[in-house]
C-alpha positions as CSV (number, residue, x, y, z in Angstrom):
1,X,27.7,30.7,44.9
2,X,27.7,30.1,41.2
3,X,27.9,25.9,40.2
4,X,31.3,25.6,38.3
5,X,28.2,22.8,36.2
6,X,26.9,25.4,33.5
7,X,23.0,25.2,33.6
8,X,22.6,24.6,30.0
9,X,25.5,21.4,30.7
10,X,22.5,20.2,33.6
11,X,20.3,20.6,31.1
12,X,21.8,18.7,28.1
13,X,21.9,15.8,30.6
14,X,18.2,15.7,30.7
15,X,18.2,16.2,27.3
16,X,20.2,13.7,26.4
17,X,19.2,10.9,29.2
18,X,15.6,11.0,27.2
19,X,17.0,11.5,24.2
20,X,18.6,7.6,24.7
21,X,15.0,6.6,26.4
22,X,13.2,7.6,22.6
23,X,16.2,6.4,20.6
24,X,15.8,2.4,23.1
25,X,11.6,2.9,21.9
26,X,12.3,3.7,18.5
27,X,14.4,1.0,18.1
28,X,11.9,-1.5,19.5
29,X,8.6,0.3,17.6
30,X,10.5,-0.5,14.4
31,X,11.6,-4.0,15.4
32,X,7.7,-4.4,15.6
33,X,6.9,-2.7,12.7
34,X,9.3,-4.6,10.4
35,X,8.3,-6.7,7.3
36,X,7.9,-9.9,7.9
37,X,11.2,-11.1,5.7
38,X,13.3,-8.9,8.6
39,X,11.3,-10.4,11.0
40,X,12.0,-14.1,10.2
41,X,15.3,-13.7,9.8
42,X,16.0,-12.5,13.0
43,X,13.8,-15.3,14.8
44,X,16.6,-17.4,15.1
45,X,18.8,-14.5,16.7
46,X,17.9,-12.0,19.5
47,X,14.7,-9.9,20.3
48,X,14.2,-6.6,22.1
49,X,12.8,-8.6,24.6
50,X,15.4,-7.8,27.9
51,X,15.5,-4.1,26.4
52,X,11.9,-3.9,26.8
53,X,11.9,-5.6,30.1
54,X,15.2,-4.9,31.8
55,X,17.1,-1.7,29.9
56,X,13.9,0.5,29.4
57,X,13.0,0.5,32.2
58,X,16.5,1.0,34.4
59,X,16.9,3.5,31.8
60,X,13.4,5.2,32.8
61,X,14.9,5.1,36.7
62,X,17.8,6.7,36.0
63,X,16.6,9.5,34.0
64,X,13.6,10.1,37.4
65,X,16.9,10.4,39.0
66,X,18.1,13.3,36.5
67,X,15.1,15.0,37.4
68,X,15.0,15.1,40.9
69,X,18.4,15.8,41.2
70,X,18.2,18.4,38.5
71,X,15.5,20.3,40.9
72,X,18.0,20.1,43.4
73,X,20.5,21.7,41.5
74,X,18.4,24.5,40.5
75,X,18.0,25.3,43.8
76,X,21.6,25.2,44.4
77,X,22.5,21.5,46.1
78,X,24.9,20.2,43.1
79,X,25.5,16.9,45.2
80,X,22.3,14.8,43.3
81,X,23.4,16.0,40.1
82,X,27.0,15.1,40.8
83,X,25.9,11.7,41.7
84,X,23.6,10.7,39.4
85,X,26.1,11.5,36.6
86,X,28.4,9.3,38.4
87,X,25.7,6.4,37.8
88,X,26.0,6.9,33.9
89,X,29.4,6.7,33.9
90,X,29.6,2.5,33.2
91,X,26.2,2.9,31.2
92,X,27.6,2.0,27.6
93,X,29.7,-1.1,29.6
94,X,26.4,-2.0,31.4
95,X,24.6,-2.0,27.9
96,X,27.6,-4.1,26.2
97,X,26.0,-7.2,28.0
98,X,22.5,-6.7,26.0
99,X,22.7,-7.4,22.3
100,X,22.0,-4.8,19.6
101,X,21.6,-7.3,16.8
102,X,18.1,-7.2,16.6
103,X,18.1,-3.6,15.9
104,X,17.7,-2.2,12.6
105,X,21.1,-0.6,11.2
106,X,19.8,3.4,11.9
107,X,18.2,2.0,14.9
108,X,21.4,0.6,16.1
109,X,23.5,3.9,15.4
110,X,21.3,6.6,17.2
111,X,20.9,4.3,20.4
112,X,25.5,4.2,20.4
113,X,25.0,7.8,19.6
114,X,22.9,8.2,22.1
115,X,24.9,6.4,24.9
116,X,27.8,7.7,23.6
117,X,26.3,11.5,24.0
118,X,25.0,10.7,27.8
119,X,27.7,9.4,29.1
120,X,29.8,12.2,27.8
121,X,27.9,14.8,29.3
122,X,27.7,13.0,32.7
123,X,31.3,12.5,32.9
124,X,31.8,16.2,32.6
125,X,29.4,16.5,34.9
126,X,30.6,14.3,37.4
127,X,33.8,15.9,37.1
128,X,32.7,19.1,37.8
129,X,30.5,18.3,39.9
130,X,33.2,16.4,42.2
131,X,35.6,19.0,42.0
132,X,33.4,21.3,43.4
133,X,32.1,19.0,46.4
134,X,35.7,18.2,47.1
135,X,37.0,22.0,47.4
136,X,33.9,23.0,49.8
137,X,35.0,19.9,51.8
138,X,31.3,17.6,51.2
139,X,33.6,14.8,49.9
């Protein structure tokens, strides 16, 4: 039976799942990186401390999930991918609760664009995905 989930739509999830995971490192690698003026006048504000601690690494979790359950769907078992798309689905509220201030402008954009393209992507997934489970009766 043929996944109503296009391959190349399991794929982009992948894709764009470490596509957020480089934009999060970027953003702390330039943090680092910046001049000292930048630096100092963000002292007083936030750090990418809890991103570096706490998001990077949830974010590293969830994207383990996309790859085992991406196996699984290549093999035909669309339930893993189905569910794990459902976990992105409150990612860009979940991330709302860590600040973005200490992010460079460009920094700042790519990482919403990023989220923004994830999320998208897994809700169509889900979607599908639960559409499917609920018609062959495995919901």
């Amino acid at each position: 039976m043929t996944s109503t989930i296009d391959p190349e739509l399991a794929r982009s999830f992948e894709d764009a799942s470490a596509t957020l995971i480089d934009r999060v490192r970027q953003a702390i690698r330039d943090f680092h990186a910046a001049p000292p003026d930048y630096r100092m006048a963000w002292e007083s504000r936030s750090t990418p401390k809890r991103w570096e601690t706490r998001v990077l690494p949830n974010l590293e979790e969830y994207h383990s999930g996309v790859q085992v359950a991406l196996r699984a769907y290549q093999v035909g078992d669309i339930e893993p991918i189905t569910l794990e798309a459902a976990s992105y689905a409150g990612l860009s509220k979940d991330l709302d609760g860590y600040h973005m201030d200490w992010m460079l402008e460009q920094d700042r954009l790519a990482v919403d664009e990023a989220i923004d393209r994830v999320v998208d992507v897994a809700d169509q997934i889900h979607r599908l995905g639960y559409d499917e489970l609920e018609k062959a009766g495995r919901l």
